[in-house]
N, C-alpha and C positions, 0 to 999 in steps of 0.2 A: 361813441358811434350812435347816437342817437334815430329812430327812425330805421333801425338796423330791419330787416327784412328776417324773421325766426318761423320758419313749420316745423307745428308739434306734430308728430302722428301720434293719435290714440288717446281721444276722448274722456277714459277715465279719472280719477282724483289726481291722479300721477301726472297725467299730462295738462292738464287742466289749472292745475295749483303752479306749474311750471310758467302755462300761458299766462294765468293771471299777474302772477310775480313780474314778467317781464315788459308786461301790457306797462305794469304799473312805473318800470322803470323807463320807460319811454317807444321799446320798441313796436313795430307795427307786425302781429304774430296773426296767425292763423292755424285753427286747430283741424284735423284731418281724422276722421272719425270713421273706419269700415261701416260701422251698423247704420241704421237710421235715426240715430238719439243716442247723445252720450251716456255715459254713467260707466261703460264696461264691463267688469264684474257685478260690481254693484246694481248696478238697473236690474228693478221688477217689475210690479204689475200691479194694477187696483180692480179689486174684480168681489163684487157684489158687498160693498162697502169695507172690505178686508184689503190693508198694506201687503201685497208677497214680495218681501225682497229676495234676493237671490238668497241669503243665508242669514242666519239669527248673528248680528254684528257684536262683539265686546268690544266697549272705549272704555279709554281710560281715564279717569280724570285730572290724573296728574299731566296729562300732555297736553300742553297750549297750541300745537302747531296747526291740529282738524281745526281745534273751536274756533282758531283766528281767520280759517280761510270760509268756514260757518260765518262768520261774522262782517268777513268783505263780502261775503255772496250776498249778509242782507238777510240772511236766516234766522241771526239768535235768537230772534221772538219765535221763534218757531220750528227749530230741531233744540233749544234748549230750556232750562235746565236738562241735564241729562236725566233719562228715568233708573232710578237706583233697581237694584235686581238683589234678588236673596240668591244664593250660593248652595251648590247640593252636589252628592256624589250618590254614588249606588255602593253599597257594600253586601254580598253574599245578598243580591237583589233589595234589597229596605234602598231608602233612599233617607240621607243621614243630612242635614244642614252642617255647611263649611263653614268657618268664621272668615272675613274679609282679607285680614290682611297675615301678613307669614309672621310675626313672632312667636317668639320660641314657643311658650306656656299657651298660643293661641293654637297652633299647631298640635300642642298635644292633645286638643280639644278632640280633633279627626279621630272618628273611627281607624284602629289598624294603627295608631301611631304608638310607641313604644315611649313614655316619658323619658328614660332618658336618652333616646336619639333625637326627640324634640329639642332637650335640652343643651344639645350641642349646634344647634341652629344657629347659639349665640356669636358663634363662629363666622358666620356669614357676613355681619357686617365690618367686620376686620378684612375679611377677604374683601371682598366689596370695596374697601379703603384702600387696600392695596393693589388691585387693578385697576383704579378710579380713571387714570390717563389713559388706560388702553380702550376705558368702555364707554365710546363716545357713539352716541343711535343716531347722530348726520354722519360720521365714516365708521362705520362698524366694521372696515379691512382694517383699522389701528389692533384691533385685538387679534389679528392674525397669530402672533406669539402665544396664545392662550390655545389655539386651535391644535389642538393636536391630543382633544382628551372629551369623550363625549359627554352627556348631561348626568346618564344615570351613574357611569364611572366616578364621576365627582361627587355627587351627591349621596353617592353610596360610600364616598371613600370620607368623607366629613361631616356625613348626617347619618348614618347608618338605614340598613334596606327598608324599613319600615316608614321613614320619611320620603325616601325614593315613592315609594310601591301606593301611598295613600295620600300623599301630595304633590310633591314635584311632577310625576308621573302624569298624574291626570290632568296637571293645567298644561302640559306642552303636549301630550295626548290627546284632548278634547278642544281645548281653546287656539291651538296651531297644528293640531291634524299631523303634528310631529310624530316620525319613525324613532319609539321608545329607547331602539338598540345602538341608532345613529346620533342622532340629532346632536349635535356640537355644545358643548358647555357654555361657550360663547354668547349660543342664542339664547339659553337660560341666562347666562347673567345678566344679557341685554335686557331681555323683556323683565328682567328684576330692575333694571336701570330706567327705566321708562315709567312703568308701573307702582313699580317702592310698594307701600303698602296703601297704598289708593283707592279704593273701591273702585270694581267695576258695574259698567252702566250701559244704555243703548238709548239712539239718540232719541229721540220725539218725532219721529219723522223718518222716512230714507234718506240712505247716503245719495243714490241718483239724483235727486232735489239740488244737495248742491251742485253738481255736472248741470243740471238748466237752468240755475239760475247763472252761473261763469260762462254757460256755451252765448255769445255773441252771433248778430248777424253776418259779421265777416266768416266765421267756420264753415265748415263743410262736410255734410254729411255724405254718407254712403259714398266713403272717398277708399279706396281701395288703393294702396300704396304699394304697387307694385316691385320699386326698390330706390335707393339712392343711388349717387355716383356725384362724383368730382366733377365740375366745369372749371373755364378758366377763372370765372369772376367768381364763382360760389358752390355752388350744390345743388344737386337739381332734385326733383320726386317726380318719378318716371309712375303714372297710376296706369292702371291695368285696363283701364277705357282709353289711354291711346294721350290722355292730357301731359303736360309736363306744368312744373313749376317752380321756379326761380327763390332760392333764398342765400341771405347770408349765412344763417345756421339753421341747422333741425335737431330737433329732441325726438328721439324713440322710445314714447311712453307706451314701450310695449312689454310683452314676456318674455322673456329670453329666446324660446324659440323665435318668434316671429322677428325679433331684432334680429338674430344672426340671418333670415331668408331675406329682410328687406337691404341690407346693409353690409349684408357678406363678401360682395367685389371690393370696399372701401377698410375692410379688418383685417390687422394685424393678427396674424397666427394665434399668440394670446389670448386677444380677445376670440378669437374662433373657441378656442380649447376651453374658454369660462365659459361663453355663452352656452354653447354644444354642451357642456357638462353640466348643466342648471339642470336642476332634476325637482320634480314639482307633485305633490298628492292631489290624487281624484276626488271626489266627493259628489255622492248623491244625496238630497236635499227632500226630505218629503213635509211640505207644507198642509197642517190641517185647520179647516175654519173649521169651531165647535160653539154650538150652541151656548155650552155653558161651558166655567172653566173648570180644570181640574182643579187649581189651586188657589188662593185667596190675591198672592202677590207677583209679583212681576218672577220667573224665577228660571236661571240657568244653572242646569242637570248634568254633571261631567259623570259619562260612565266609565267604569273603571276598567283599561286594556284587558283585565285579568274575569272581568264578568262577560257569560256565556252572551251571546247575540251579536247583531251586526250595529246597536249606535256605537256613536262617539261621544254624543251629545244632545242633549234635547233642551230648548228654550220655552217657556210657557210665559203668555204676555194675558193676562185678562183684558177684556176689554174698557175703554172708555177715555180721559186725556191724555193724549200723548201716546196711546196706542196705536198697535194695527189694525186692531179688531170692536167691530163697535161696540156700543156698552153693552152690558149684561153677555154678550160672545166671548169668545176669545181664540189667538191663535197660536197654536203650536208649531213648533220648525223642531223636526229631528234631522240629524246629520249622522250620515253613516260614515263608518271608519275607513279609510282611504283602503286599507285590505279588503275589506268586505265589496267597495266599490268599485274597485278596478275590475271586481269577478264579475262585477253586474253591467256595469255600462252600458253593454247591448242585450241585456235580457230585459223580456217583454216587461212593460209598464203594469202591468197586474201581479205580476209574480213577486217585481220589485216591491208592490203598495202593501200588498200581503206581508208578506217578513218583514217589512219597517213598521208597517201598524201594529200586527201581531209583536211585536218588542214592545213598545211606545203602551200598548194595551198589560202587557204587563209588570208596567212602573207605575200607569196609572187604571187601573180595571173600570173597564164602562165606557172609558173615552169613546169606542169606536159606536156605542149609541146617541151620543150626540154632535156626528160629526155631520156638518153641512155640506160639506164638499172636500176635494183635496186637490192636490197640485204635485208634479215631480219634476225636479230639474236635476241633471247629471251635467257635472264640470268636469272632464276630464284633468284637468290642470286647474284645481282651486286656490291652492295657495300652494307658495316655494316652500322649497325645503330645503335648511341650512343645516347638512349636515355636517359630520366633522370630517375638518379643509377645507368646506366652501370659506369660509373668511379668509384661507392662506390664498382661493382662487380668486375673489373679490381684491385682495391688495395686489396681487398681480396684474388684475385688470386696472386698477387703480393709477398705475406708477405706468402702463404702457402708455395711458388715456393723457395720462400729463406730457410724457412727453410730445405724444403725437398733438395736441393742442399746442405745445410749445414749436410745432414747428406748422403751426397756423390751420392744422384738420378742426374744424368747426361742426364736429359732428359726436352728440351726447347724448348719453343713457339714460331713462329712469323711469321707475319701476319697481314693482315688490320683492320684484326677486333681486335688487340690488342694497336691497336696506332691514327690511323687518314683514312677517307675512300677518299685516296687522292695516286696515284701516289708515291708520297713524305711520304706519312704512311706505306706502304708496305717495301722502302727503309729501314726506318728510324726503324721499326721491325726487319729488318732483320740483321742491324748493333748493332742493340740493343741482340738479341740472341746472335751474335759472340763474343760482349763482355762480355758475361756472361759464355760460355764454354770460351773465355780466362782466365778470372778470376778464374776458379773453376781452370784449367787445368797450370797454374802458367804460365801464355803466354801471349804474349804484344802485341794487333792491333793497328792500324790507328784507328785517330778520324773518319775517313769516310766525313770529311767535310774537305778536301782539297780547295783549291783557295779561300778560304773564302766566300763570298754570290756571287751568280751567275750576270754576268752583268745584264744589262736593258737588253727587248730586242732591236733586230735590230729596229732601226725607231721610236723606243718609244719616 
């Protein structure tokens, strides 16, 4: 069905990598975007020669799917090589250098690891071989059967607590804003499936860059999409200024909330009870420009759930290529812990800059005398959260979704909260919906993972 008629709503990497996939396979799409510029989450801001993105991003370099859609936008000269970043933790307040990647003897390096529960790590890639078919990061409901046992449970039950408490802990603690007590085993071994022992990195550039270099003149901004609904011929989107609009299918490159308000007359019970049950962490964000840097090298700081204060994380980029920050500056992004944040969200902006500095000042002493200016942005809804059963709720939405497509509803999800709360999840959603209106619509995309796995980065 070539020439097929597709509206995405929602501008993000999610809907965006969706459109572009299917532009590419022939159809004629059109992206629908609330704000005034896409990007979504990601979109920030350039303000007195300093990049603020909405949050200090980790990529991975093991995943080809961002860099290939970096690479149709027409970017690699310029959100890549990725910039390599040194690895830190806080322990009893020091801040202690991680090693990159998880084997065993590298693990025991960490401060608080106990040699021999490192040494049962070796364990992991056997598991790892034995789940291998369940743990697929395009349908991550196949591991549903895994789901029913959360992160620390497992990791405590076959690396003992010490591996828990000073590693596992703090990458799905700090790096995915994950609930320590919930958080589903699943998503750990996902983001172990993706990542391997890969270095991580952040890109050269913002993520928002690529949302304008993919947003087209056909799109539309400050398009309020009021909701969907069924016609004889197709699907309409009913916008909230009074327009309507005609498609063969639509993508809902949305959050789960907002998918189940736009699309909730057209959903299957099912799908009401996944969407409504998507449950997602806050975060507030305090960005600092500083004269000079604290640290020599690019470097992200996981603090530990178990250390007194309110981060979660802190990113230091000095300034100069491929920074945020101009040279000889540099810029800082703390990230508060989804606890600490949900208590603040509507507490005054001074009170909040206070206790985020006042922490961030005592990782690094002095900082707050060379600071230029600051910035605070609160996400109520920063990233999903997979806790344990979201995957048993995800293959339920899965096998409803199929069939209702098999009996010709042209209407598709994608989004972060349907895949991974990673950069690379959002993508990887949104390639994942295109192939599905291609499929229905008898039409052929791209794998979406062109060049095959992204280089190291630079210097790694």
């Amino acid at each position: 069905m070539s020439g097929a008629q597709v509206l995405v709503v929602g501008g993000g990497l999610a809907g965006l990598a969706a459109a572009t996939s299917l532009r590419d396979a022939g159809c004629a799409v059109r992206v629908l975007e609330r704000e005034a510029a896409p990007g979504g989450r990601a979109r920030g801001e350039l303000r007195e020669g300093f990049r603020l993105d909405a949050a200090p991003y980790l990529v991975s370099a093991r995943e080809p799917r961002l860099r290939a859609l970096i690479e149709r936008a027409g970017l690699a000269g310029t959100l890549l090589p990725l910039r390599p970043l040194r690895l830190g933790q806080t322990r009893d307040g020091r801040i202690e250098e991680v090693p990159p990647a998880g084997r065993a003897l590298e693990v025991a390096r960490i401060g608080g690891v106990r040699l021999h529960h490192a040494l049962r790590l070796r364990r992991l890639g056997r598991l790892e071989r034995r789940f291998r078919a369940q743990l697929d990061s395009e349908a991550p409901e196949r591991a549903a059967a895994l789901d029913y046992r959360s992160a620390a449970d497992f990791v405590r039950l076959y690396f003992g607590e010490s591996v828990w408490q000073h590693w596992a802990l703090p990458i799905l603690a700090s790096d995915l804003l994950a609930d320590p007590a919930e958080v589903s085993r699943v998503c750990f071994l996902l983001l172990r499936a993706a990542r391997g022992e890969a270095p991580l990195a952040t890109l050269r550039g913002s993520p928002a860059a690529i949302a304008d270099a993919l947003w087209t003149g056909d799109d539309l901004a400050r398009a309020d999409v009021a909701r969907v609904a069924a016609e004889a011929d197709g699907l309409a989107l009913h916008l909230a200024d009074g327009r309507t609009l005609a498609a063969d299918a639509v993508v809902l490159a949305l959050p789960a909330a907002a998918t189940l308000r736009v699309a909730e007359a057209m959903l299957a019970p099912a799908e009401r009870d996944t969407l409504g049950g998507a449950r997602s962490a806050p975060a507030i964000v305090l960005s600092l420009a500083l004269e000079v840097s604290p640290v020599r090298k690019a470097t992200r700081l996981r603090v530990l759930p178990g250390e007194r204060g309110p981060l979660a994380c802190v990113s230091v980029e000095p300034g100069g290529s491929g920074s945020p920050a101009p040279a000889g500056a540099a810029l800082l992004q703390a990230v508060a812990t989804p606890a600490w944040s949900g208590l603040h969200l509507d507490a005054a902006d001074e009170v909040v800059e206070k206790d985020l500095l006042g922490a961030v000042a005592r990782l690094f002493p002095g900082v707050e005398k060379t600071l230029r200016f600051s910035t605070l942005r609160r996400h109520p809804e920063a990233v999903p959260r997979f806790d344990v059963g979201r995957y048993r709720a995800l293959a339920r939405l899965a096998a409803v979704q199929a069939d209702l497509r098999a009996q010709g509803r042209r209407l598709y999800f994608a989004g972060d909260h349907r895949m991974a709360p990673t950069l690379e999840g959002a993508v990887a959603s949104g390639l994942r919906a295109a192939q599905e209106v291609a499929d229905d619509l008898g039409l052929r995309v791209e794998d979406g993972r062109a060049g095959a796995s992204s280089p190291a980065p630079e210097g790694a």
